[in-house]
BAZAKOL-755131 format. One record per residue (C-alpha): x, y, z; residue in one letter; residue number from 1. Coordinates in steps of 0.5 Angstrom, whole numbers. Each point is the difference from the previous one (the first is absolute). Example, Ala and Ser with C-alpha at 12.3 -4.5 7.8 and 13.67 -1.06 7.14 Angstrom:
{{25, -9, 16}, 'A', 1}
{{2, 7, -2}, 'S', 2}
***
This chain:
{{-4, 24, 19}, 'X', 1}
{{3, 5, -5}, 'X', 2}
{{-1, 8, -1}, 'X', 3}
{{-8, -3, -2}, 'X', 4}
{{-4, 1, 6}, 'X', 5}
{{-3, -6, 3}, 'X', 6}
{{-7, 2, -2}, 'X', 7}
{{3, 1, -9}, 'X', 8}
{{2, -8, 1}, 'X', 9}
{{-8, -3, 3}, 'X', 10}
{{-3, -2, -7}, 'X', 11}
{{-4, -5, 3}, 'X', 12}
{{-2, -4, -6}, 'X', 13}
{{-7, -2, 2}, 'X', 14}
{{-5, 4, 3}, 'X', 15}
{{-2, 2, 7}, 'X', 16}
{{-4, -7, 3}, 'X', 17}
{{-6, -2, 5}, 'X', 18}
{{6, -5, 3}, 'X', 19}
{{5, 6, 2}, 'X', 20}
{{-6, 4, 3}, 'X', 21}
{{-2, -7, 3}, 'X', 22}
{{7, 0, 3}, 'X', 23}
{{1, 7, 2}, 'X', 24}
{{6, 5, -1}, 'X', 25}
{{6, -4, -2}, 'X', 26}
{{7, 1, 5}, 'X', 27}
{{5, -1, -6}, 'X', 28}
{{5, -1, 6}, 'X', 29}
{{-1, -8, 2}, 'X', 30}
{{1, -1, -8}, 'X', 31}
{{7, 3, 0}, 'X', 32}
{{1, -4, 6}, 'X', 33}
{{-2, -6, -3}, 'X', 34}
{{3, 2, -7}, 'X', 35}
{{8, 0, 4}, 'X', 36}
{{-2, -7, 2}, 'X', 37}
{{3, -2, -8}, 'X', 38}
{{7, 2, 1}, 'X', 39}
{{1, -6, 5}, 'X', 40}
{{-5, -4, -4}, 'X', 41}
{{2, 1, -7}, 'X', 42}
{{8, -3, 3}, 'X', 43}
{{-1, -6, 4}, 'X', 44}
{{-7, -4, -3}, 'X', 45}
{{0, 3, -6}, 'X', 46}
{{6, -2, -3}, 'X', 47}
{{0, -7, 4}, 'X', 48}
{{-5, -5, -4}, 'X', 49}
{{1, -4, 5}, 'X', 50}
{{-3, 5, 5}, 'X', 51}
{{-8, 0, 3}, 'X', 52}
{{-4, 5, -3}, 'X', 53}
{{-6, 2, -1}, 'X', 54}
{{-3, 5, -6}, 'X', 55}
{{-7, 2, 0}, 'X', 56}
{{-2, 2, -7}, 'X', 57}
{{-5, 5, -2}, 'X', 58}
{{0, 1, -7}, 'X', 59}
{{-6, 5, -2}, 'X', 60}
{{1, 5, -4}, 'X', 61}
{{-2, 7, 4}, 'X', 62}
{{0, 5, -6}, 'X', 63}
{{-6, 3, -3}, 'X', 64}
{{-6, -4, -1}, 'X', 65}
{{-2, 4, -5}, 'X', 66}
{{6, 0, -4}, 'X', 67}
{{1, -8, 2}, 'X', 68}
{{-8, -2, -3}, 'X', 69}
{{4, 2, -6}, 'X', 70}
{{4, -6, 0}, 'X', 71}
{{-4, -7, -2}, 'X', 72}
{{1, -5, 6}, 'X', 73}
{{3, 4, 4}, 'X', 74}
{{-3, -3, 7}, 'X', 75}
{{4, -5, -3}, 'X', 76}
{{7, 3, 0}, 'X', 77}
{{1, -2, 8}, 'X', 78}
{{2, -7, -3}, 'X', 79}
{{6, 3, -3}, 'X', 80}
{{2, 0, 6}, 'X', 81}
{{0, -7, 1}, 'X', 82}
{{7, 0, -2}, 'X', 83}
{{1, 1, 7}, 'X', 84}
{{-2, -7, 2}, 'X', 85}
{{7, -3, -3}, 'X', 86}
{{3, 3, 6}, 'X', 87}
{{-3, -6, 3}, 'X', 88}
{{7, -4, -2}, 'X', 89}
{{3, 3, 6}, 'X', 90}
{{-2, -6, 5}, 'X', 91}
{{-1, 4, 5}, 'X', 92}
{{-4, 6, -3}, 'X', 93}
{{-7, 1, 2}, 'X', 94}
{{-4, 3, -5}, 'X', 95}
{{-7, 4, 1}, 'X', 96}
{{-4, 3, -6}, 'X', 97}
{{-5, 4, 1}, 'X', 98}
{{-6, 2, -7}, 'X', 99}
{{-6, 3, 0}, 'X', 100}
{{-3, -8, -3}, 'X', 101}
{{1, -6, 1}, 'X', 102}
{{6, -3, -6}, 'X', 103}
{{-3, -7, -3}, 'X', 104}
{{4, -5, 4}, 'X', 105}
{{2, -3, -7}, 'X', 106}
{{5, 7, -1}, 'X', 107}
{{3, -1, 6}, 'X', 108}
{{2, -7, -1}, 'X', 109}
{{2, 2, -7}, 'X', 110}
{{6, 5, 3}, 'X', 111}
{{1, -5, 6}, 'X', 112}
{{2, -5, -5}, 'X', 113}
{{5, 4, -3}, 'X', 114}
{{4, 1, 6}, 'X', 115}
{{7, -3, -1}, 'X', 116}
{{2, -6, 5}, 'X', 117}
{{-6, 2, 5}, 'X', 118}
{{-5, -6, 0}, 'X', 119}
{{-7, 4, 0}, 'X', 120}
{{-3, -2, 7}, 'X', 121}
{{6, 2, 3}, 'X', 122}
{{-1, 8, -3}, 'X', 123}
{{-7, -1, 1}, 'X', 124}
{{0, -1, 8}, 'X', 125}
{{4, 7, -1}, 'X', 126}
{{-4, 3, -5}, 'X', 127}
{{-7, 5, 4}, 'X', 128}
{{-5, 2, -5}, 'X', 129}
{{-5, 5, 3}, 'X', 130}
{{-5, 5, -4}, 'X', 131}
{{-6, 5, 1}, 'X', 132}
{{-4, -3, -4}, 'X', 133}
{{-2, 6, -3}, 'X', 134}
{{1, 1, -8}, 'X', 135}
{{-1, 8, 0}, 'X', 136}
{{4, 6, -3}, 'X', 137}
{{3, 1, 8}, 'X', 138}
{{7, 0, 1}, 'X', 139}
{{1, -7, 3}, 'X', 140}
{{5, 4, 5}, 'X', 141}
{{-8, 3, 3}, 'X', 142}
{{-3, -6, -1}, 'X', 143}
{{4, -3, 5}, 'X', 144}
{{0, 6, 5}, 'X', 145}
{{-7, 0, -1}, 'X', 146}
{{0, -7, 3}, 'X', 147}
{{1, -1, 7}, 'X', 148}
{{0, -8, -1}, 'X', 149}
{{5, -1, -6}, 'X', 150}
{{4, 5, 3}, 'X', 151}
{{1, -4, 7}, 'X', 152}
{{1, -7, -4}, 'X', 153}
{{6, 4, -4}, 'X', 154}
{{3, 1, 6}, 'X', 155}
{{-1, -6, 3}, 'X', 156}
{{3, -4, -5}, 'X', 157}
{{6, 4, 1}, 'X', 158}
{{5, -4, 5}, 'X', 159}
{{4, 5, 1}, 'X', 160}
{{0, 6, -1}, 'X', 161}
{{8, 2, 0}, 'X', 162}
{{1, -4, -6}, 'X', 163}
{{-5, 2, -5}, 'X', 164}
{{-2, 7, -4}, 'X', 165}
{{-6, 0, -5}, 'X', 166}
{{1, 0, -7}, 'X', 167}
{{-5, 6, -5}, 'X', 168}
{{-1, 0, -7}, 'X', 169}
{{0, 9, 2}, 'X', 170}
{{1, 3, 6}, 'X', 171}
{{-5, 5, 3}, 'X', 172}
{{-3, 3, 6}, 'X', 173}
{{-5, -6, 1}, 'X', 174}
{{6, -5, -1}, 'X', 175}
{{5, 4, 5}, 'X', 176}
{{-6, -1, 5}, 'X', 177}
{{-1, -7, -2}, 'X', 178}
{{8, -1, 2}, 'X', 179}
{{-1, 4, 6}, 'X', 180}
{{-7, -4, 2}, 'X', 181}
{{5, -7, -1}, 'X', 182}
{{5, 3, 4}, 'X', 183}
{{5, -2, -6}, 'X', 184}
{{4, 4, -4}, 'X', 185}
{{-1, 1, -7}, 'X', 186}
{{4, -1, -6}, 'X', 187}
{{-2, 6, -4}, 'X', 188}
{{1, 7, -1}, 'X', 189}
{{-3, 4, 4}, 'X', 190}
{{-7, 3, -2}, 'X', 191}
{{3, 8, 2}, 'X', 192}
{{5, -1, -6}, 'X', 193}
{{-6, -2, -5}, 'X', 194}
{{2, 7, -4}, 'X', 195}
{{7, -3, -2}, 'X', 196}
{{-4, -5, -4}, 'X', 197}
{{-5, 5, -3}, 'X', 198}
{{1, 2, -7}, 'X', 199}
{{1, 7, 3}, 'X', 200}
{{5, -3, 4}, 'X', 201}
{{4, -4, -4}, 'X', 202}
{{1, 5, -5}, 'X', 203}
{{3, 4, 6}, 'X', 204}
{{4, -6, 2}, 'X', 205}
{{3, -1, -7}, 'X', 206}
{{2, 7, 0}, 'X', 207}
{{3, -1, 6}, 'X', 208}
{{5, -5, -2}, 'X', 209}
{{1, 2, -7}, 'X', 210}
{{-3, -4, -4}, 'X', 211}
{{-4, 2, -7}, 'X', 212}
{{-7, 0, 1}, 'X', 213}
{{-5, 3, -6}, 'X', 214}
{{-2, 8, 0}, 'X', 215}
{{-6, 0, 4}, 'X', 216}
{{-3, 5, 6}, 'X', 217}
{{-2, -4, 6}, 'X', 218}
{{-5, 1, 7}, 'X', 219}
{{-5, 2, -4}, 'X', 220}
{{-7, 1, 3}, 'X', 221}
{{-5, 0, -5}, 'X', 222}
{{-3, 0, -7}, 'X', 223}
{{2, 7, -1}, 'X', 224}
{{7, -1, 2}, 'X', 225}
{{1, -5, -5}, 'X', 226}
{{-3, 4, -5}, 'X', 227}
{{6, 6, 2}, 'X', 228}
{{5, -6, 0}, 'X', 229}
{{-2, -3, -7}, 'X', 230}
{{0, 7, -4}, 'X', 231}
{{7, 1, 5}, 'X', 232}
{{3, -5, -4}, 'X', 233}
{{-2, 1, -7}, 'X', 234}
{{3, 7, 1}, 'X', 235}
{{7, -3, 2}, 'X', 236}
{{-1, -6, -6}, 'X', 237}
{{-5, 3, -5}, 'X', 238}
{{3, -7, -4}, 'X', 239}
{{-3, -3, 6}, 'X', 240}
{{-6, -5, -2}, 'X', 241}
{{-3, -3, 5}, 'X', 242}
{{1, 0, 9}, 'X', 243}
{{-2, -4, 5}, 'X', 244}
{{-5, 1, 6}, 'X', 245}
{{1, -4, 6}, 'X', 246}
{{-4, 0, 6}, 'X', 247}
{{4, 0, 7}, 'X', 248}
{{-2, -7, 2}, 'X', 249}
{{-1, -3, -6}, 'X', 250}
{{4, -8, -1}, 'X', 251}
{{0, -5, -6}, 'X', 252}
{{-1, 5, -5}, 'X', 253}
{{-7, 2, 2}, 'X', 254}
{{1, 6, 2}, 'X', 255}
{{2, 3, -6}, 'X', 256}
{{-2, 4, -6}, 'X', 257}
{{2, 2, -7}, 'X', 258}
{{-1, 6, -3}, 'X', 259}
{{1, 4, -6}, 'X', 260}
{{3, 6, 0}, 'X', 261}
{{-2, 3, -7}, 'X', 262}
{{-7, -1, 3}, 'X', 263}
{{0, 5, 5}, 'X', 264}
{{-1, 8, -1}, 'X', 265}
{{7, 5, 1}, 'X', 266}
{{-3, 3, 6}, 'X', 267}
{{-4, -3, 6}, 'X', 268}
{{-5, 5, -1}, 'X', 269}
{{-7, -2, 0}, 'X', 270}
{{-3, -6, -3}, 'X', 271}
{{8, -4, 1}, 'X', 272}
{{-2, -3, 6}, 'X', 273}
{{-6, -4, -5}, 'X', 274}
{{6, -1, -6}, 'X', 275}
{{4, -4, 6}, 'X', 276}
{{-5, -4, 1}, 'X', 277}
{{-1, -2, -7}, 'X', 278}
{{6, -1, -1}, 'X', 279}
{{2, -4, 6}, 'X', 280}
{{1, -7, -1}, 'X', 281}
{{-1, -6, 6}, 'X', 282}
{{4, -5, 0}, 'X', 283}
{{-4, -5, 5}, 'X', 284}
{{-5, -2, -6}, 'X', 285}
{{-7, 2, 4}, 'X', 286}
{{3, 6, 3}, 'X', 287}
{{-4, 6, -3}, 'X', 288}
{{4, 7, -1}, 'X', 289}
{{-6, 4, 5}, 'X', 290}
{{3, -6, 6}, 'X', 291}
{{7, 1, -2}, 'X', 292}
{{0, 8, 1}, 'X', 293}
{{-4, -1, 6}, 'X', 294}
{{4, -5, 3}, 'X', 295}
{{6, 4, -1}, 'X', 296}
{{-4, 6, 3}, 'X', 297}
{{-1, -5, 7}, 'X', 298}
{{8, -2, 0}, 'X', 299}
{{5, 4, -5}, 'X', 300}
{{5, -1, -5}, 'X', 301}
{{5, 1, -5}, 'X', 302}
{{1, 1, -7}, 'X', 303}
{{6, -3, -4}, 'X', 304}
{{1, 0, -7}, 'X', 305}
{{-1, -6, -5}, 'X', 306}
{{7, -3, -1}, 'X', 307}
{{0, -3, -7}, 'X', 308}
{{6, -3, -4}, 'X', 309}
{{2, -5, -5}, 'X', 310}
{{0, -5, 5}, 'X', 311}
{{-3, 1, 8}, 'X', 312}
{{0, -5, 5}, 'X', 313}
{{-3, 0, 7}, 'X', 314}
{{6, -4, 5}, 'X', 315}
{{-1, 1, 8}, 'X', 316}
{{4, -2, 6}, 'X', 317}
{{-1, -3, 6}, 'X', 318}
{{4, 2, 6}, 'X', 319}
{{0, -1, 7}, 'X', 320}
{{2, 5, 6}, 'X', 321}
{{0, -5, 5}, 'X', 322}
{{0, 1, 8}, 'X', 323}
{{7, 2, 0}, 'X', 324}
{{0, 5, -5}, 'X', 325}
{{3, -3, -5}, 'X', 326}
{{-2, 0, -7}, 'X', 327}
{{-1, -6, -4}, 'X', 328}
{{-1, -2, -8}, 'X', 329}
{{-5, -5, 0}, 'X', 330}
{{-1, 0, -8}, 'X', 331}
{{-1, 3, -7}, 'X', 332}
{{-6, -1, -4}, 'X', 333}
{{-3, 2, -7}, 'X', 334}
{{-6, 1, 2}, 'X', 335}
{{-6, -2, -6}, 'X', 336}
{{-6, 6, 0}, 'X', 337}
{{-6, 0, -3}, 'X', 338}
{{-7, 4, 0}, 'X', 339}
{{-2, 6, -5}, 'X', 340}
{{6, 3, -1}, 'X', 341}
{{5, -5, 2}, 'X', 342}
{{0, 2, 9}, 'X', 343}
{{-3, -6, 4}, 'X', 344}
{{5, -5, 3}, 'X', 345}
{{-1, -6, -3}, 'X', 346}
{{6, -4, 2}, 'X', 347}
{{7, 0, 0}, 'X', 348}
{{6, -4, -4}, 'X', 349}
{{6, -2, 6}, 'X', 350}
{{5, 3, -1}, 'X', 351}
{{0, 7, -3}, 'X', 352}
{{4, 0, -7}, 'X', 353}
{{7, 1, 0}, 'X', 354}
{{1, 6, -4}, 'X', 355}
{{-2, 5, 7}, 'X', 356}
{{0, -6, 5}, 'X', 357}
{{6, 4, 3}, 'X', 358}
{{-3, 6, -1}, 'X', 359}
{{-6, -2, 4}, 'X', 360}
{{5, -2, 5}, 'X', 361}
{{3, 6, 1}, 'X', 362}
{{-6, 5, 0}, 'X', 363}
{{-5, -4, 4}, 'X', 364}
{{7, -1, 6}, 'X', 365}
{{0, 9, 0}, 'X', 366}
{{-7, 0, 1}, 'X', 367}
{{0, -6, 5}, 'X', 368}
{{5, 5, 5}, 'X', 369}
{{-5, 5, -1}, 'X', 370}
{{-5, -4, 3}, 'X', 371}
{{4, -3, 5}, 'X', 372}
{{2, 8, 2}, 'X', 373}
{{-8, 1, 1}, 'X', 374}
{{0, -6, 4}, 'X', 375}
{{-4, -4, -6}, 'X', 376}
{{1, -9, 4}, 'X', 377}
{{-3, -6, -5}, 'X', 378}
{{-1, -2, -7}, 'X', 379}
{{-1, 4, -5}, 'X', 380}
{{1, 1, -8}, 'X', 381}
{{1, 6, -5}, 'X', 382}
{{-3, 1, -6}, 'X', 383}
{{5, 3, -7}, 'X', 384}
{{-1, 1, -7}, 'X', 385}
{{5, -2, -5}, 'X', 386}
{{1, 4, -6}, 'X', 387}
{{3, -1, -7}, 'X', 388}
{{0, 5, -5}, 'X', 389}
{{5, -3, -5}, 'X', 390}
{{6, -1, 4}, 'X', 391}
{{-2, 4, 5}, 'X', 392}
{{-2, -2, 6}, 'X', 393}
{{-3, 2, 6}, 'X', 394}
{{-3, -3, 7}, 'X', 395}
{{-5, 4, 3}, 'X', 396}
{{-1, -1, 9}, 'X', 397}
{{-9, 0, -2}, 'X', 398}
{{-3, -2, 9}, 'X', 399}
{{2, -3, 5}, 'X', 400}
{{-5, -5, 4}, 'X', 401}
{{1, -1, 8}, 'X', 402}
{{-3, -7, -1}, 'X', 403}
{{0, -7, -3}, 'X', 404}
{{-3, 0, -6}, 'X', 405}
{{-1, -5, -7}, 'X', 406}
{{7, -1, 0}, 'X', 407}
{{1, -3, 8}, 'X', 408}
{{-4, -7, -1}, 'X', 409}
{{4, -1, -5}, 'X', 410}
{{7, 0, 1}, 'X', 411}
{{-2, -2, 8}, 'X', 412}
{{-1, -6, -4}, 'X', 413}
{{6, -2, -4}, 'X', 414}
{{3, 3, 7}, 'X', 415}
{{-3, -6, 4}, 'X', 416}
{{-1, -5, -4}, 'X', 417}
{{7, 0, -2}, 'X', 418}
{{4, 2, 5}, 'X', 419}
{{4, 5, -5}, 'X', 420}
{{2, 8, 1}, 'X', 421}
{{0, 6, -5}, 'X', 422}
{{7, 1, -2}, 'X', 423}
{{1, 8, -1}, 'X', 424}
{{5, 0, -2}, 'X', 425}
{{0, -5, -6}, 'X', 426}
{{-8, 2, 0}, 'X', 427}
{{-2, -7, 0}, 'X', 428}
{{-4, -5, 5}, 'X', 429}
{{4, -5, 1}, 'X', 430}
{{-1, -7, 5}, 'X', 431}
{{5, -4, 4}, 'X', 432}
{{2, -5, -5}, 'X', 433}
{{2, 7, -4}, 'X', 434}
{{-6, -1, -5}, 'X', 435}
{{-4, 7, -3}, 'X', 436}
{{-6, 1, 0}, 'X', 437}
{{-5, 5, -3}, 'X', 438}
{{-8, 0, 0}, 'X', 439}
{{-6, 2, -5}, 'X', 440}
{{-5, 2, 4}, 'X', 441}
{{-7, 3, 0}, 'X', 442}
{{-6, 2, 5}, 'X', 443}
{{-4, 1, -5}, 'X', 444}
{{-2, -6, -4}, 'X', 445}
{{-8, 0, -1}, 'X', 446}
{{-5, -2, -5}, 'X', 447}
{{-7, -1, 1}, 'X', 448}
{{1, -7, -2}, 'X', 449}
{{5, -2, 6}, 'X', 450}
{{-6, 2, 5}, 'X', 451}
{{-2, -8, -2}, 'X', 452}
{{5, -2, 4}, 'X', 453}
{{1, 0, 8}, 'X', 454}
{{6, 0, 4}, 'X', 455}
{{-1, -8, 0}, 'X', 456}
{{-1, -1, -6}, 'X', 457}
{{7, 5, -2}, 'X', 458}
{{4, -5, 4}, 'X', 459}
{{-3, -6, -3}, 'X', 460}
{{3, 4, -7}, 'X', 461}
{{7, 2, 3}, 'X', 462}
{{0, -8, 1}, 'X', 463}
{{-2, -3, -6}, 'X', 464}
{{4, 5, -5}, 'X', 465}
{{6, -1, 5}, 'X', 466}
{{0, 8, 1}, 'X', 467}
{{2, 0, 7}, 'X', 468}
{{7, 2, 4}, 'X', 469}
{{4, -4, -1}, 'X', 470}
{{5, -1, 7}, 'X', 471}
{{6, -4, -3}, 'X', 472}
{{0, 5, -7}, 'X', 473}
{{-1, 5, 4}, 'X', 474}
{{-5, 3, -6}, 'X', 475}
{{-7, 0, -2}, 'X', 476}
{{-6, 4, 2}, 'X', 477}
{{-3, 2, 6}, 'X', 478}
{{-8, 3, 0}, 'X', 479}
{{-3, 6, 4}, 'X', 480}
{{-6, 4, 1}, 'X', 481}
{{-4, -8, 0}, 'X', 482}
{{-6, 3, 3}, 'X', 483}
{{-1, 5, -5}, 'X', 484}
{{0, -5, -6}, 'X', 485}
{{-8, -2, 0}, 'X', 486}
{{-3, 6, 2}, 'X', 487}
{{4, 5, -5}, 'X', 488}
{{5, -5, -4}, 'X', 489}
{{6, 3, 2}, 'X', 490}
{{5, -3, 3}, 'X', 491}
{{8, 1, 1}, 'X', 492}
{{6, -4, -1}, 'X', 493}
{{8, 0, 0}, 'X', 494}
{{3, -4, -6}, 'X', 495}
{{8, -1, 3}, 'X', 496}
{{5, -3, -4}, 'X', 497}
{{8, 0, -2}, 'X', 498}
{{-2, 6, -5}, 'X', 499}
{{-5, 5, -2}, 'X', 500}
{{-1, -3, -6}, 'X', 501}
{{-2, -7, 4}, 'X', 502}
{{-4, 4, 4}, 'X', 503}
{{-4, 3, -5}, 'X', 504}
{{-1, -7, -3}, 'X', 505}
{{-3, -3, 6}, 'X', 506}
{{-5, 6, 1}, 'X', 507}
{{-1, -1, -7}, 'X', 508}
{{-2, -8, 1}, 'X', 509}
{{-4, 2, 6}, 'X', 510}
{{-5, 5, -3}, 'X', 511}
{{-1, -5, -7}, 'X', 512}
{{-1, -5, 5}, 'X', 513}
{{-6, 4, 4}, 'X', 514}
{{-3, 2, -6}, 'X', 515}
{{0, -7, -3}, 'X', 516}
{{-3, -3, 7}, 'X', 517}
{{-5, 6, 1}, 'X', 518}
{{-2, 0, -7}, 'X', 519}
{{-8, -1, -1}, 'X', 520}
{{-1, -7, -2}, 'X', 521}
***
């Protein structure tokens, strides 16, 4: 640990819970006693397909149920996890997936058929799918704690526990518990670092490493300190037009909100606090200034400046720390943003463009080895601000999410279904027979007339159209977020292909295909 005391660091992103109480006071010691259980793991069955294994996987998303309603479909989002099941092509490898709904047979069919060389039977005698047959807003981490039964048949469809870890979408205290009632380690940060994941925390972080990072004050505690620190960077920057407020926990965008500085008084005399939330703008669509302000006053913040230019782009990195604490460079993305001022997560184009590409690299490795130094383990990505004013340009270190996220399930599908690797170095995916590779992808596909359609009827599409992946090209596109299609038309896809410009045709083709066939008759 750092000079930061322990107790600085346990931001936990979910509130205490009924299960925690349930299970009483939570002795953190045989966590770490599993967790040294990775090193020896991550060296002799990891890096050995061959090798038996089993991974249990425990894809809910335990963040703020509030801020998380925001998101349509969101109890939908567990399927993105569904890329796991390509770990299915390992011949001894056993899966057990856990959701908090049963997932309709038709979409597990549908991501067992992809797997390249394995015949479907085979992949399903390995494959457990368990569920807490409970569709509510609670963690599916508490679901399962709160469930004795399905707790026990999780462990009992683990053979053996020398060779298997669980698999989250984040890490907090409920999955640290989890791990430690399976009695198996967890692939994942520890909860106790959630403050280096928070954006107080990665603004601390880019610091620490020396990369740029927008003009902004962190670690604020309420609407008055947002107030204080809006007028403070008018004050540096009086050309300064518009500043952003982020909510510690926020995710996709939804957390933040715009502001117009020239709508503020001078002072925080009174009535200021009335012209922030007048001036405050929301990003999540039915978010109101008043439950924004209020969230913020329960988890805190920061507030950042908006960067604006000629030409802005959004790209991300994806690194890895992995048990023996080296850092690996998963990816680049430019991700595709939407939303009221353009700050939702919608996509992402795979790889990030080549004009900062290495830019990218080089930054995300600095605060990658200040992460590592806290002890930070697992998957990550870290978000930048492109900048070009002319032919000046910028690039701007914006948060760092201690997580899979939107850009996992993507690239976990061009890694699995074509056996190639991220190539640093040239910045490129390249497969064994030495093709590239780039995809187009989105999880936020939806139109009202999509809900026509079921996962059945998706599938039967994809064929017809001759849409799907295909193994011996090695290109094609592949569906996600199926369960949530009929009920919010929403869905998500990747389009991979030899270039960019392919991949965009293919998702172009896609979405003109499902507007024909969804089309009112």
């Amino acid at each position: 640990m750092s000079e930061l005391k322990r107790s600085e660091v346990c931001m936990l992103p979910t509130q205490p819970s009924a299960a925690a109480e349930t299970l009483g006071e939570f002795r953190w010691a045989e966590f770490e006693r599993l967790q040294t259980q990775l090193p020896p793991l991550f060296r002799h069955v990891f890096a050995d397909p061959a090798a038996p294994r089993c991974v249990v996987v425990v894809p809910g998303l335990s963040l703020d149920p509030e801020v998380l309603a925001k998101v349509s479909g969101a109890r939908f989002y567990e399927e993105r996890m569904l890329s796991m099941l390509m770990l299915l092509r390992f011949p001894n490898t056993k899966l057990v997936f856990v959701t908090s709904s049963p997932i309709d047979p038709a979409i597990v069919d549908y991501y067992l058929g992809l797997l390249p060389g394995v015949p479907g039977a085979h992949a399903r005698k390995r494959l457990v799918m368990l569920n807490a047959h409970d569709a509510s807003s609670m963690s599916l981490s508490e679901k399962i704690l709160r469930r004795p039964r399905l707790l026990a048949r999780i462990r009992q469809a683990i053979d053996d526990r020398t060779n298997a870890h669980l698999s989250v979408f984040n890490a907090t205290e409920l999955e640290a518990r989890l791990a430690c009632l399976l009695g198996i380690p967890m692939y994942a940060c520890d909860p106790r670092l959630a403050y280096w994941g928070s954006k107080s925390g990665s603004r601390e972080s880019f610091r620490r490493a020396g990369v740029a990072l927008p003009d902004g004050e962190e670690r604020l505690r309420d609407r008055q300190d947002v107030l204080q620190a809006l007028l403070a960077l008018r004050q540096r920057n009086p050309d300064l037009r518009r500043a952003v407020v982020k909510l510690e926990e926020g995710f996709s965008g939804d957390g933040n909100a715009r502001i117009e500085l020239d709508r503020l008084p001078a002072t925080a005399g009174d009535g200021a606090l009335e012209s922030l939330r007048e001036a405050l703008e929301p990003e999540a669509a039915d978010m109101q200034a008043d439950e924004f302000l209020d969230k913020f006053d329960q988890l805190g913040g920061i507030v950042e400046v908006w960067l604006e230019g000629d030409r802005i782009h959004s790209p991300s990195v994806q690194v890895r720390i992995n048990p023996l604490r080296e850092i690996e460079l998963i990816s680049t993305h430019d991700q595709v943003l939407g939303g009221r001022s353009g700050q939702v997560f919608l996509g992402s184009r795979f790889p990030a463009d080549r004009r900062y590409r290495a830019e990218l690299h080089a930054s995300a490795l600095k605060v990658a080895a200040v992460l590592r130094d806290q002890g930070v383990l697992g998957r990550f990505s870290i978000d930048f601000l492109h900048r070009q004013n002319g032919n000046d340009q910028q690039l701007f270190a914006i948060e760092t999410n201690l997580r899979k996220g939107g850009t996992t399930l993507p690239f976990q599908m061009l890694q699995f279904l074509t056996a190639g690797s991220y190539q640093p170095e040239a910045g490129e995916f390249v497969t064994p027979l030495g093709q590239t590779r780039c995809y187009v992808a989105s999880d936020n596909l939806q139109e009202a007339s999509y809900r026509r359609l079921g996962p059945e009827d998706l599938i039967d599409v994809l064929v017809q159209h001759r849409l799907h992946f295909d193994n011996t090209r090695q290109r094609g596109v592949v569906f996600n977020l199926i369960g949530a299609l009929s009920e919010f038309g929403k869905l998500g896809l990747v389009s991979i292909a030899d270039s960019m410009e392919l991949a965009q045709q293919q998702y172009d083709e896609v979405v003109n295909v499902l507007d024909r066939e969804t089309a009112a008759g």
